[in-house]
VOGUTI-453358 format. One record per residue: residue in three letters; x, y, z of N, C-alpha, C in turn; residue number from 1. Coordinates in Angstrom, 2 decimals. Example, Ala and Ser with C-alpha at 12.3 -4.5 7.8 and 13.67 -1.06 7.14 Angstrom:
<atoms>
+------+---------+---------+---------+---------+---------+---------+---------+---------+---------+------+
| resn |     nc1 |     nc2 |     nc3 |    cac1 |    cac2 |    cac3 |     cc1 |     cc2 |     cc3 | resi |
+------+---------+---------+---------+---------+---------+---------+---------+---------+---------+------+
|  ALA |   13.19 |   -5.69 |    7.80 |   12.30 |   -4.50 |    7.80 |   13.20 |   -3.30 |    7.80 |    1 |
|  SER |   12.85 |   -2.25 |    7.08 |   13.67 |   -1.06 |    7.14 |   12.90 |    0.03 |    7.87 |    2 |
+------+---------+---------+---------+---------+---------+---------+---------+---------+---------+------+
</atoms>
This chain:
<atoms>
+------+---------+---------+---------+---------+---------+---------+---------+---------+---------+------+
| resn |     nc1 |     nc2 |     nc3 |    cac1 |    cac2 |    cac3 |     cc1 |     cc2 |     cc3 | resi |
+------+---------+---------+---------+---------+---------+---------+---------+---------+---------+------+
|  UNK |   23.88 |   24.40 |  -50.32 |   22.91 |   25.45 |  -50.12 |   21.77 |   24.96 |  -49.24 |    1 |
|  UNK |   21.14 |   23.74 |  -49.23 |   20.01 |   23.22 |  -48.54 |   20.49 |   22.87 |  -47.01 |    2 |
|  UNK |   22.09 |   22.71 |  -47.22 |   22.25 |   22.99 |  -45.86 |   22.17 |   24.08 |  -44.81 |    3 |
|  UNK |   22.62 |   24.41 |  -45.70 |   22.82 |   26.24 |  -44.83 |   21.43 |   27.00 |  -44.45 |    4 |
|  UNK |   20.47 |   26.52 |  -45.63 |   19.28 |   27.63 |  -45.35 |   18.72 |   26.50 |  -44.40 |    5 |
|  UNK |   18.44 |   25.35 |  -44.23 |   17.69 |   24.08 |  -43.52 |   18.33 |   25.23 |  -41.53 |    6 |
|  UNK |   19.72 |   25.15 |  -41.80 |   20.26 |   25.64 |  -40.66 |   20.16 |   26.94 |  -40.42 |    7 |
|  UNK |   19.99 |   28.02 |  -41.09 |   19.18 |   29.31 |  -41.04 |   17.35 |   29.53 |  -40.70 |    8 |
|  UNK |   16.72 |   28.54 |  -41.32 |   15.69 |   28.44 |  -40.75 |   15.68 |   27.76 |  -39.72 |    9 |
|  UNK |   16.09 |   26.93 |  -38.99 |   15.83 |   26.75 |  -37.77 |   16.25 |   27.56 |  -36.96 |   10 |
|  UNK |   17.36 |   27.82 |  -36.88 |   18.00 |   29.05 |  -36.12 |   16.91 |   30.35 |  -35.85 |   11 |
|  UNK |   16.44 |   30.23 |  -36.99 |   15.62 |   31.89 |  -37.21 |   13.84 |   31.16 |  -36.43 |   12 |
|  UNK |   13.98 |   30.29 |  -36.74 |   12.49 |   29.86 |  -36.38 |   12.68 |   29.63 |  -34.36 |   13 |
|  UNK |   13.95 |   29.74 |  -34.08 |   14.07 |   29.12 |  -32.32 |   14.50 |   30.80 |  -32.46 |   14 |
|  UNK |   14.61 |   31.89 |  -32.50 |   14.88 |   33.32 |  -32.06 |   13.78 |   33.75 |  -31.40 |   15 |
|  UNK |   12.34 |   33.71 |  -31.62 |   11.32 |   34.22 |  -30.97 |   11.61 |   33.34 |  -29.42 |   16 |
|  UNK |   11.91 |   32.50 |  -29.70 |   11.81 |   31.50 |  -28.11 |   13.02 |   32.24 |  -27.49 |   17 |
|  UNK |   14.35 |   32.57 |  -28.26 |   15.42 |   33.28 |  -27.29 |   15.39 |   34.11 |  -27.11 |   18 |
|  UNK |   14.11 |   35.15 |  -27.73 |   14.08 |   36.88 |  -27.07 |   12.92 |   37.24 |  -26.48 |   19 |
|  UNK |   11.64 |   35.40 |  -26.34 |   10.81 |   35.99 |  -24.99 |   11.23 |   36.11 |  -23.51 |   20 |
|  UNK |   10.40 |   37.12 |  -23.28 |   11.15 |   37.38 |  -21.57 |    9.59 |   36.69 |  -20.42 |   21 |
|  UNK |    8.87 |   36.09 |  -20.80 |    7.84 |   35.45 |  -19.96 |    8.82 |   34.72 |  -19.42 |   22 |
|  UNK |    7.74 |   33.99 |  -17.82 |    8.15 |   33.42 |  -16.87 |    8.75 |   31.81 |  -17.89 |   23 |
|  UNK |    7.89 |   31.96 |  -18.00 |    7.77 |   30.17 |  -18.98 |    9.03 |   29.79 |  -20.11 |   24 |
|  UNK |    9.00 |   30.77 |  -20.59 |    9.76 |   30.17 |  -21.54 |   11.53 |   30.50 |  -20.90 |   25 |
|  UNK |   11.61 |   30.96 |  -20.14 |   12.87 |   30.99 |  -19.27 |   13.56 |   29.74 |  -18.85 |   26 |
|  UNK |   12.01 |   28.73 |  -19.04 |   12.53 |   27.32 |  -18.71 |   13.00 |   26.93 |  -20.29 |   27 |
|  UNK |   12.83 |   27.60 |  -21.18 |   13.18 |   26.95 |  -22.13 |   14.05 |   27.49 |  -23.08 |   28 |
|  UNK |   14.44 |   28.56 |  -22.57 |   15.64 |   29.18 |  -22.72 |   17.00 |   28.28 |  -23.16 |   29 |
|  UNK |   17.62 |   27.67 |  -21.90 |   18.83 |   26.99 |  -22.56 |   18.46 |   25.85 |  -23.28 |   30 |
|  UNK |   17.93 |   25.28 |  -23.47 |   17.28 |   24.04 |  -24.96 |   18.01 |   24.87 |  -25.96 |   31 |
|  UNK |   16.56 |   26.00 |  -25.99 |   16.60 |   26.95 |  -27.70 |   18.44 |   27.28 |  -27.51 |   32 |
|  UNK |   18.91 |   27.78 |  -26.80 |   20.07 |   28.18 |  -26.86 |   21.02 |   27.07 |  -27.38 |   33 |
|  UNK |   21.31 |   26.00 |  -26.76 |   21.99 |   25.02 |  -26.94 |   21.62 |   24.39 |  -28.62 |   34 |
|  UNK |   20.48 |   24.33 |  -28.63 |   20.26 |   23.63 |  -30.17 |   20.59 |   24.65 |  -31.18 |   35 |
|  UNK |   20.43 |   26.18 |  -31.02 |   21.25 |   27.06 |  -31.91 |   22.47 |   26.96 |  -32.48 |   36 |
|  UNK |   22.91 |   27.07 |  -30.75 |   24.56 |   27.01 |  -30.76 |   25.04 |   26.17 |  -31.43 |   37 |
|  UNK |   24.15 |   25.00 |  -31.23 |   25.23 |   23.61 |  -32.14 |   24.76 |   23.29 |  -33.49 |   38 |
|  UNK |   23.79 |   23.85 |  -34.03 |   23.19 |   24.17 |  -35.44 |   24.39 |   24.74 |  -36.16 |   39 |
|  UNK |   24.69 |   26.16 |  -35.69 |   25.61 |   27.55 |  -36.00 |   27.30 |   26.44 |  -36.22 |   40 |
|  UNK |   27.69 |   25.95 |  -35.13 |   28.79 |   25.46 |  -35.37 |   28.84 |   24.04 |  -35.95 |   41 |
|  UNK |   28.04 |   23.01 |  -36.02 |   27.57 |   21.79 |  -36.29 |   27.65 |   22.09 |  -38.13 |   42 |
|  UNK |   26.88 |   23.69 |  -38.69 |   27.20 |   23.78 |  -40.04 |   28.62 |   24.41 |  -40.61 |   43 |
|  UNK |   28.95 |   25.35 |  -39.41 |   30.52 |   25.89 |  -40.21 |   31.07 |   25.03 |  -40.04 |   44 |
|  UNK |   31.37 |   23.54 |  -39.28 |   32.01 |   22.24 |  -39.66 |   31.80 |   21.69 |  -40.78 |   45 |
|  UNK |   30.71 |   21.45 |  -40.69 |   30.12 |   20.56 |  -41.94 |   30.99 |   21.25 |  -43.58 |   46 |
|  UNK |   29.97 |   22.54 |  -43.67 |   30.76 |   23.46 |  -44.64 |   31.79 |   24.13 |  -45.02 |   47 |
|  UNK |   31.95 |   24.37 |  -43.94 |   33.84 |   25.21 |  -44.22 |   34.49 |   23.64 |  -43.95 |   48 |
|  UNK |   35.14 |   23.66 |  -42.84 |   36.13 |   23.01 |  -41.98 |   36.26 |   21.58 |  -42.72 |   49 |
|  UNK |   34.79 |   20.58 |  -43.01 |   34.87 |   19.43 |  -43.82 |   35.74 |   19.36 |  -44.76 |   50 |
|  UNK |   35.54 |   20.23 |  -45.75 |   36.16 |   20.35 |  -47.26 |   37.51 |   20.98 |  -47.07 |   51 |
|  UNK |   37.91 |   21.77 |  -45.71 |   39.35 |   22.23 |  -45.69 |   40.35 |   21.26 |  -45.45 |   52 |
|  UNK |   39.74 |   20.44 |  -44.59 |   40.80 |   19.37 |  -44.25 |   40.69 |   18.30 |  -45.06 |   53 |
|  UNK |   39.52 |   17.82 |  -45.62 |   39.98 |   16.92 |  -46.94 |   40.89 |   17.54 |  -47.67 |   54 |
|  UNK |   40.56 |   18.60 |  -48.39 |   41.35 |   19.00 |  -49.09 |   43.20 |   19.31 |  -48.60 |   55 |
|  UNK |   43.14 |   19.94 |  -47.38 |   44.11 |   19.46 |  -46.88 |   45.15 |   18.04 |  -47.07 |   56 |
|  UNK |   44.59 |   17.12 |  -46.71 |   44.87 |   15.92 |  -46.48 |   45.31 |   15.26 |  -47.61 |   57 |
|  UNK |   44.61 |   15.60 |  -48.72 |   44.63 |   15.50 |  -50.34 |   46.24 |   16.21 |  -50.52 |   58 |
|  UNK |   46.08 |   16.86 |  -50.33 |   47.39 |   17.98 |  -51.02 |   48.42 |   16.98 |  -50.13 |   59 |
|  UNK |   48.75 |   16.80 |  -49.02 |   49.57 |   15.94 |  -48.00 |   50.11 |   15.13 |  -48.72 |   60 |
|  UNK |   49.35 |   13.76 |  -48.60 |   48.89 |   12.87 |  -49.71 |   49.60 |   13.14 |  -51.44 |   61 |
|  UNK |   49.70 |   13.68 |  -51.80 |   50.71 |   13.96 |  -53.35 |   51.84 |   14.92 |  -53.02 |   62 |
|  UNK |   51.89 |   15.65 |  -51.75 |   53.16 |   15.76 |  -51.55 |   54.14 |   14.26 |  -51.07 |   63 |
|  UNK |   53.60 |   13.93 |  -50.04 |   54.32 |   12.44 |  -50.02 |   54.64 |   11.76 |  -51.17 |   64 |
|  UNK |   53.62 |   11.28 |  -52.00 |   53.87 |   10.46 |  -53.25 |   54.96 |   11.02 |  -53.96 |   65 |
|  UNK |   54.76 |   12.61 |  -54.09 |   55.98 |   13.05 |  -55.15 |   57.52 |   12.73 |  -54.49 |   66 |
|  UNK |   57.64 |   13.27 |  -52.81 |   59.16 |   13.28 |  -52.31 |   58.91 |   11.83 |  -52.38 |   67 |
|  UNK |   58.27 |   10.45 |  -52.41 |   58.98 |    9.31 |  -52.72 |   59.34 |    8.79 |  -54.03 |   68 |
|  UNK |   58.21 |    9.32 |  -54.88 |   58.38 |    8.96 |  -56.43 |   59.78 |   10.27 |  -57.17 |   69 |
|  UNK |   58.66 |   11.30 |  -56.92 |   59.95 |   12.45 |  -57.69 |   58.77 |   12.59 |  -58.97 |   70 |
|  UNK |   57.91 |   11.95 |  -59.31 |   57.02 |   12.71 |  -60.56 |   56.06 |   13.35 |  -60.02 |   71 |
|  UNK |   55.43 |   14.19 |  -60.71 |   54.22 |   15.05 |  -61.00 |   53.42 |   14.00 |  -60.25 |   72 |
|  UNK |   52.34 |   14.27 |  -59.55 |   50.92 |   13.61 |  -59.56 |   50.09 |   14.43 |  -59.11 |   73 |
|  UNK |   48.49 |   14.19 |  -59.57 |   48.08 |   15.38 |  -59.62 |   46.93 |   14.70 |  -58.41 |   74 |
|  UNK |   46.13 |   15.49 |  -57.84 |   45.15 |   14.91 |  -56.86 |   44.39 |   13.82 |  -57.14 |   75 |
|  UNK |   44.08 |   13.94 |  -58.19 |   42.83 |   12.49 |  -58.32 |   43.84 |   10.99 |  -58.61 |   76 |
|  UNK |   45.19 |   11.37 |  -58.63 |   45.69 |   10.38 |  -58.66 |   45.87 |    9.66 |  -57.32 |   77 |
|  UNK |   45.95 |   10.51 |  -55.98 |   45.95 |   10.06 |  -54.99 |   44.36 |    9.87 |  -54.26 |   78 |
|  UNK |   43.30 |   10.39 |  -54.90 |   42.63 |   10.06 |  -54.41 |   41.29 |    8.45 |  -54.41 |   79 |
|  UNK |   41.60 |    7.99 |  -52.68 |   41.23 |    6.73 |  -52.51 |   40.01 |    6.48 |  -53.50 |   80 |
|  UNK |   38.94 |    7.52 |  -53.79 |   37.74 |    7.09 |  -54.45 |   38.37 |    6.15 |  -55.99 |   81 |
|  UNK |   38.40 |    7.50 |  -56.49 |   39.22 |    7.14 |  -57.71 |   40.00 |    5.99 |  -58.21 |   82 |
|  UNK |   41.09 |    5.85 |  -57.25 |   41.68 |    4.69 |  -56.97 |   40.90 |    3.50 |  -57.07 |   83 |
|  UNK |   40.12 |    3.49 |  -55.95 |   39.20 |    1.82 |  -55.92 |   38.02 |    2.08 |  -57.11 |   84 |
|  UNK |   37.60 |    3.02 |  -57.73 |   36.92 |    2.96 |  -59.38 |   37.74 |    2.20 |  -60.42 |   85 |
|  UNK |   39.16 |    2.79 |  -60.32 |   39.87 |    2.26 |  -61.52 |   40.36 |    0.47 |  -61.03 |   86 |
|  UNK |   40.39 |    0.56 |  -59.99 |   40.79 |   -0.85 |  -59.81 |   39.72 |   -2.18 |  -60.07 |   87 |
|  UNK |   38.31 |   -1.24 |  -59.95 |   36.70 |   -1.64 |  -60.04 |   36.78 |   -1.91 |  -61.72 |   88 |
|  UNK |   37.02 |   -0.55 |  -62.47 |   37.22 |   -0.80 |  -63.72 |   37.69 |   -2.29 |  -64.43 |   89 |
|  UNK |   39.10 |   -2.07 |  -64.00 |   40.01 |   -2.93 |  -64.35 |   40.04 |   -4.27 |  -63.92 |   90 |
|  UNK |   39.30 |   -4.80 |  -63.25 |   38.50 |   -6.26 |  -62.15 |   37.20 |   -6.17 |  -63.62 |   91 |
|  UNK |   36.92 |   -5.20 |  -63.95 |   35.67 |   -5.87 |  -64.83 |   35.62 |   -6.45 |  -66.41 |   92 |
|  UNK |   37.28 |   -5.91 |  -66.46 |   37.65 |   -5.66 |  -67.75 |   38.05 |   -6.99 |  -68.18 |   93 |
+------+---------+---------+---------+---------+---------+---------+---------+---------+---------+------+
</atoms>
């Protein structure tokens, strides 16, 4: 959420600069434009697209394991975090 609004207020705070029509700020036109633009898409990466393709990649990842094993595994079994915790665990034990 602090992302999105951080990236809504700026966006909203550079709009007065993209709908004056003075001589002056014409020079400053493509800046405001460009730093929008890549605000706008810089967050639907971040937020959508980030978490699709992990998650993606995740699901990949326990399909492989299963066509080599043949059992059930469920995501957190393939996932690397997890993995190097329990191995962290088990090194302390």
């Amino acid at each position: 959420r602090a992302i999105f609004l951080t990236s809504l207020t700026t966006v909203a705070g550079l709009s007065p600069l993209l709908l004056e029509k003075s001589r002056q700020a014409q020079f400053l036109k493509p800046m405001a434009i460009s730093i929008s633009y890549g605000i706008i898409i810089a967050t639907f990466l971040t937020l959508l697209m980030l978490p699709l393709l992990l998650s993606a990649g995740n699901s990949i990842k326990v399909f492989i394991k299963w066509m080599k094993t043949g059992d059930k595994i469920t995501k957190e079994e393939v996932e690397r975090a997890n993995i190097e915790l329990n191995s962290e665990k088990d090194a302390l034990q």
